[in-house]
N, C-alpha and C positions, 0 to 999 in steps of 0.2 A: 504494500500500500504506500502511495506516495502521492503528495502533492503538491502547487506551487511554494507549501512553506518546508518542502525538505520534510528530513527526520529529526528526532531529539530535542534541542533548543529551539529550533523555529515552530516547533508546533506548539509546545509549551507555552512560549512566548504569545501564540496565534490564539491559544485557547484561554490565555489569561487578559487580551487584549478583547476579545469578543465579548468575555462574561462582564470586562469594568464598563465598555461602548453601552451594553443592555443595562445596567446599572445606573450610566451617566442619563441613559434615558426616564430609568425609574425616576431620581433624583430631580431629572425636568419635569417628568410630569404632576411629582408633588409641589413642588415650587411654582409652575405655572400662574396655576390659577391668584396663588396671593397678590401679586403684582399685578391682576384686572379687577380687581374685586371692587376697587375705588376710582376706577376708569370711568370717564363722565359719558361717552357713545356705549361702552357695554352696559351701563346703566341707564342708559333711555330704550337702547335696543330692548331690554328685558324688564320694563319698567318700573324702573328702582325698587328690586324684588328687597320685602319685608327681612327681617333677619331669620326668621323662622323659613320660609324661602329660601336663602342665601345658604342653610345650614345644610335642605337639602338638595339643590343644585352643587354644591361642591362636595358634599357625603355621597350624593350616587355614583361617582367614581370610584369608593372605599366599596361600596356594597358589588360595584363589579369587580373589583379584585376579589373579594370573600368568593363570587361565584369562578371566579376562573381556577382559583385553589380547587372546590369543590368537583371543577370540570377535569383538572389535574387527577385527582384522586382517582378517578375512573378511566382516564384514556392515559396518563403518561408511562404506566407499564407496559402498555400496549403499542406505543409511539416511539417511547425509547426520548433519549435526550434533544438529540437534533431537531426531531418532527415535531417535538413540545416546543423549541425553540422558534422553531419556522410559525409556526401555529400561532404561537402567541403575537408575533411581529404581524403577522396578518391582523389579526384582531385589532392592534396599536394603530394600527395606519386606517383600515375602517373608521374608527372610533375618531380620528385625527383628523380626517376628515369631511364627516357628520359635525364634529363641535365645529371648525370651522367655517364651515357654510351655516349654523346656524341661524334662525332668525325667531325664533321660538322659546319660551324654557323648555317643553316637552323635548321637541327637537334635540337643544342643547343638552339635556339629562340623559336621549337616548344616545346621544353621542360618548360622553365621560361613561355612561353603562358598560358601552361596547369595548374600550379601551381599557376600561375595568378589567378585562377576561383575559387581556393580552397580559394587562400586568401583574394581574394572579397567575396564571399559567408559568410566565416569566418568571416573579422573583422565589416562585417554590421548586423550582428548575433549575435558575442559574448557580446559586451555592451549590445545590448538591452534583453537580455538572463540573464544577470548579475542584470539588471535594475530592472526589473521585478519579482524578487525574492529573495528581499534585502530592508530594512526598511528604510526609506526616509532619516533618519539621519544618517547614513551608507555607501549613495549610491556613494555619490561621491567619499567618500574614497575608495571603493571599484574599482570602476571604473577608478580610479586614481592611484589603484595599479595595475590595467593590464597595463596602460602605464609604468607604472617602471620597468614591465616583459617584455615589450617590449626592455627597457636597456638594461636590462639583457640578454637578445637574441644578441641584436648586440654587445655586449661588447665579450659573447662567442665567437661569429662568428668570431670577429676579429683577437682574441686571438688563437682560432684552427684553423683559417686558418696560422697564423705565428707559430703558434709551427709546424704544418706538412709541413711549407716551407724548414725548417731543412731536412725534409725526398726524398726532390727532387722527380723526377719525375712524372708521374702522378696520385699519389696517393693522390699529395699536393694540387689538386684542385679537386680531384674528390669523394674521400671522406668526403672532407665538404659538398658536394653537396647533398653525399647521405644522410646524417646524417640528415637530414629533416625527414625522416621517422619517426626515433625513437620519434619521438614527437607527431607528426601524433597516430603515433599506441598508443601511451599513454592516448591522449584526447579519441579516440575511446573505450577504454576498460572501461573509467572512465564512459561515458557520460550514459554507459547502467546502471547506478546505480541512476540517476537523473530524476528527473520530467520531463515533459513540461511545460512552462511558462500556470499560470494559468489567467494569463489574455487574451492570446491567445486563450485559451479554454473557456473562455464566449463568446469570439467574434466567435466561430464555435457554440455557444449553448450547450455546455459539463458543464452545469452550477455546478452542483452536483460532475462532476468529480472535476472541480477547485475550489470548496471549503475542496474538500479531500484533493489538493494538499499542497493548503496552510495550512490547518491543521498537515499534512505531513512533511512540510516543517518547519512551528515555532512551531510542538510540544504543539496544541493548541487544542482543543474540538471546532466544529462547532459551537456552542452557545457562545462562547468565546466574549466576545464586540468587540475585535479587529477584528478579522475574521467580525465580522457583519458589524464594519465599512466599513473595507475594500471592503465586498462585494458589501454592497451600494454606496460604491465610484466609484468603476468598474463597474456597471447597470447602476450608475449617468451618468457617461463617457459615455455610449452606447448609453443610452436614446438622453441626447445632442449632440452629436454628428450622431446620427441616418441619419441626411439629408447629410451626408458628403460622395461623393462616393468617391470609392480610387482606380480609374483608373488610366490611364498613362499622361493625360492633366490633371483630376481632382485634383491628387495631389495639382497643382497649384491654382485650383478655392478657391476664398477667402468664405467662407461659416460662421456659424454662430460664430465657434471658430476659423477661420484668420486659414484655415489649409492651403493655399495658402503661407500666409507670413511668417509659419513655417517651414513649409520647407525650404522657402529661405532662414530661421534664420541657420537651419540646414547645408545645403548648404555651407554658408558664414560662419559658423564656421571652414569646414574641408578644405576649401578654404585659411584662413586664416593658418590654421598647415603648408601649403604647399608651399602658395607663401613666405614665409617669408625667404624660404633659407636651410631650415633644410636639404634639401637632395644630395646638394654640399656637405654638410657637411659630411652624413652620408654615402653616395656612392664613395665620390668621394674625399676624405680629403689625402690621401696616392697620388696620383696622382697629387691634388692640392700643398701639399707640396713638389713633385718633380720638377712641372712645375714652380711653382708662387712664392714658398721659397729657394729653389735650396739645397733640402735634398737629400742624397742618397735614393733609393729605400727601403734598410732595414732600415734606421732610417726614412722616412716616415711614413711605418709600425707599426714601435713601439710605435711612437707619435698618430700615427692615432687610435692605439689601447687604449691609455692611453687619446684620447681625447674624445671615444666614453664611456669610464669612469663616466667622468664629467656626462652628460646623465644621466647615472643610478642614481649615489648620488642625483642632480636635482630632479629629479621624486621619490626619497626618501619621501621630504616636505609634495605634496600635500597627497602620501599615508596614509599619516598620520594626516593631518586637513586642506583638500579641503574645508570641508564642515564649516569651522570654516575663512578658507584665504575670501570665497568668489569665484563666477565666475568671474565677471567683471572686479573687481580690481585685480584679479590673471591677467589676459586676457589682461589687458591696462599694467600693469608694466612690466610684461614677455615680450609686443611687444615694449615698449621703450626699453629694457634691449637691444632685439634684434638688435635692430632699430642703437642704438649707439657702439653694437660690430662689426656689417658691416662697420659701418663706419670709425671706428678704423682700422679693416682689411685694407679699398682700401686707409686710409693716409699713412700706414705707407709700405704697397707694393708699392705706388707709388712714394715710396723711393729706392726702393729697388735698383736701377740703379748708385747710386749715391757711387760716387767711396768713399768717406770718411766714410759715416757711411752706406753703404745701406744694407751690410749683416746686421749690427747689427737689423737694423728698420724691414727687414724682418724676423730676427728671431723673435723680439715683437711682430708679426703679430703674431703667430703658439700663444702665451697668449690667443689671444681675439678669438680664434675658440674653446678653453679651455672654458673660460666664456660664448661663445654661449652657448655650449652644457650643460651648468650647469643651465645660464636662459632659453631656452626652456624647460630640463626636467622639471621645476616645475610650468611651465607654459602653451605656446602653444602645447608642448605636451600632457598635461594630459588631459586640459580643453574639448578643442575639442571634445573627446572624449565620455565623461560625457554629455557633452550640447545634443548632437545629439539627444540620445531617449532619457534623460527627457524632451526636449522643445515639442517632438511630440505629437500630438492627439493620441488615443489609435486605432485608427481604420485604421488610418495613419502609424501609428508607424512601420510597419514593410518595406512598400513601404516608408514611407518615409526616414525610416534609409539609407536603400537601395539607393536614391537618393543624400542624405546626406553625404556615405560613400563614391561614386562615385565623389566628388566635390574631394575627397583626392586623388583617382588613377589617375581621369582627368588630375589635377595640379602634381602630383606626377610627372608620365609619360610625362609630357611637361616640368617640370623644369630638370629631368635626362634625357632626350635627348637633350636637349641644352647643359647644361651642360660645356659638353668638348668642345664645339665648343667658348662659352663663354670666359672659363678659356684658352683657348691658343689663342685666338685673342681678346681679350676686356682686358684682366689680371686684373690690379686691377680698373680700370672701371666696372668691372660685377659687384663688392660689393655694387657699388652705385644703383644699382637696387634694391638691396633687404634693404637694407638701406629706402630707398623712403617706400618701401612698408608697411617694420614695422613701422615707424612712423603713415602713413598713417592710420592704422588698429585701433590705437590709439581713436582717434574722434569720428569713425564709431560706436565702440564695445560702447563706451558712451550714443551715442545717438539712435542704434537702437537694442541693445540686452539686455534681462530684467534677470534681477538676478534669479535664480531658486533655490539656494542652502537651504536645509531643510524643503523644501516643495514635497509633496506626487505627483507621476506622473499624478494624477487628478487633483489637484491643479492649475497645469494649464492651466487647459480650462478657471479659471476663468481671468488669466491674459487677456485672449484675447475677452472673451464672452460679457464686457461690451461696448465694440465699443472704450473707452480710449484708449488713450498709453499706452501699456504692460508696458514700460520703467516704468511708473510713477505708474500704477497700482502695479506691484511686487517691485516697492520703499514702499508705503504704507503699502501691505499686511505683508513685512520684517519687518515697524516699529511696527504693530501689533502684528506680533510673538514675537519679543523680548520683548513684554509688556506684553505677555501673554493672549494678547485679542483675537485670532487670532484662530477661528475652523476649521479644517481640514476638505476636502470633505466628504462626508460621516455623520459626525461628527451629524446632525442635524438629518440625515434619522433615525439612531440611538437610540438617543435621545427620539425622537416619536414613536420607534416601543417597548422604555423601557417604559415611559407613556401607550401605548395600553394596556404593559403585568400587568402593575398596575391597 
């Protein structure tokens, strides 16, 4: 197998550059819409819809990703990773196209619906796509730098939506809108040059294909030890986990490897990126600054754009040594970080009335939505993300991403339809919700999610396989690795099939 990008490095390179281009897309498409929300032609065009309105014109986007996850869960075992990919860019460019010609709300709703499907499909695809064809002490970083392209995306978004607010008319919302394409059509032309996940291809029986690929892929001879390991890691996987069915209740059934409680490990990670707040943030910070800081709409804009900044630089860190910070401890400080900029926010708004110092107290606020977006990038952002398909079973791994992914559109879709209705009747009371939350997250991530960092996606069956606490089990196997005593799955099948050849 061979294609324009060669063997080894160029594909690698090929396949890490497609997953951050779909990501940068994600990233635009969340940021888009902030930057038209205050736009004076998209507000006549749809006539100055109510906030209640507003919450769910920009939430039916979240509610089509929820459905593109759930459309995942049933065709992506069947499709395989590429045809989930291609799939989804279809839907993105439909959906991109419907908002932009809009002239309607319905119109405009069925349009973010449709593009909803791409981007559920998408972002419960891309990680574990990324996952699966990337060396264990690589993965996080890797996976850590789609969320930094995710910055990157809405940091564009904000920015091209305020440079073409200069151009008026309807061009200043409705070519950002289309502008989704151009990304779409990028991942698509890329993706015909890349593999399929070859662990995907054991679990269809393509056994021979998927040791081509991986040989394909790290520039390696089938006889290679690593390839041998790996291979016996991925049959190890199948073999163990053989009793696990991976229907739509099964998911949840606790079986020999806890694929039941992995899930909900899954689940409760993307649960966590969402309730914490981040999407006031991200949706809705030009509006917030209008209502709650008392900015003008164009310096809303410009803050807003300069605070979805922060974001990117944030998600710089973990790009570059997730797998050296840790899950947990990234995971517990990022939600205290949070935890204590909410709370900053609703002290110093709930000054803000206060005829001696209340503008100044409210401008301090517009600080701590800066600091937000700097501790989530290096944190509840990236993490998330990562945790999903390494903590899954391999057999799971695709349905369970997919369920995993959906805990983020779910909560996505519920906190940006609230929302507006929040921020103009609660004011700085609504921060104290998400205040509670991220503290809260705190304890939980401590005591029921287990360290995965540097260990091989087979690896951990064994956290769950002994009936112990993961927690305590992947404390141990960690103190192991960094002693160096510590064999990787596979590692032994190996071993014994080098003894035979002797």
């Amino acid at each position: 197998m061979k294609t324009w990008l060669g063997r080894g490095r160029g594909v690698r390179f090929g396949i890490t550059i497609t997953c951050l281009i779909a990501f940068v897309l994600f990233g635009y498409d969340q940021g888009v819409f902030g930057g038209i929300l205050q736009n004076e032609d998209w507000l006549n065009q749809f006539g100055h819809p109510s906030d209640t309105k507003t919450g769910i014109i920009v939430s039916c986007y979240n509610l089509g990703c929820l459905t593109g996850c759930i459309i995942n869960f049933f065709t992506a075992d069947l499709l395989g990773r590429r045809k989930t990919i291609w799939t989804a860019m279809l839907f993105v460019t439909i959906g991109a196209i419907l908002q932009a010609t809009a002239f309607t709300i319905p119109h405009l709703v069925i349009g973010r619906l449709v593009t909803g499907f791409g981007t559920g499909m998408k972002t419960s695809t891309v990680p574990m796509y990324q996952s699966e064809l990337c060396e264990a002490k690589y993965r996080g970083r890797l996976i850590a730098s789609e969320s930094l392209f995710v910055g990157v995306g809405i940091v564009f978004a904000y920015w091209f939506d305020f440079g073409l607010s200069y151009a008026g008319g309807p061009m200043a919302w409705r070519l950002p809108l289309a502008f989704q394409i151009i990304f779409a059509f990028i991942v698509v032309v890329l993706v015909f040059a890349l593999p399929d996940s070859p662990r995907w291809l054991f679990t269809r029986g393509r056994r021979e294909e998927a040791v081509q690929v991986m040989c394909y892929v790290f520039d390696k001879e089938p006889t290679d030890p690593w390839i041998v390991q790996e291979t016996n890691a991925i049959e190890q996987a199948i073999e163990l986990e053989s009793e696990a069915q991976v229907g739509l209740l099964d998911c949840f059934k606790n079986d020999k490897v806890k694929t039941g409680n992995r899930v909900l490990m899954a689940w409760f990670a993307q649960f966590m990126n969402q309730i914490g707040g981040i999407n006031l943030v991200v949706y809705y910070v030009p509006s917030v600054l209008v209502q709650n800081v008392g900015q003008s709409a164009k310096m809303a804009q410009i803050l807003g754009g300069c605070i979805q900044i922060m974001f990117m630089v944030g998600a710089i860190l973990p790009a570059l040594a997730l797998d050296r910070m840790g899950r947990r401890k990234t995971m517990m400080w990022g939600s205290f970080g949070l935890g204590f900029c909410m709370m900053m926010v609703a002290i110093l708004l709930s000054q803000a009335n206060n005829e001696g110092n209340g503008s100044k107290c409210a401008t301090a606020a517009v600080a701590f939505f800066f600091l937000y977006q700097l501790v989530f990038g290096f944190s509840m952002n990236s993490v998330p993300w990562v945790y999903v398909p390494e903590i899954l079973p391999l057999k799971a791994r695709t349905k369970g991403t997919a369920v995993g992914i959906s805990s983020n559109w779910l909560w996505n879709f519920f906190i940006v339809m609230i929302t507006p209705v929040l921020i103009n009747r609660l004011n700085w009371k609504a921060y104290l919700i998400f205040t509670a939350t991220n503290y809260v997250f705190v304890p939980l991530i401590y005591f029921f999610l287990p360290e995965t960092s540097n260990f091989s996606l087979e690896d951990m069956d064994k956290f769950f396989s002994t009936g112990e606490n993961p927690v305590s089990v992947a404390r141990q196997m960690t103190k192991e690795m960094k002693e160096g005593r510590y064999r990787h799955a596979g590692a032994e099948s190996s071993d014994m099939e080098k003894g035979d050849g002797q």
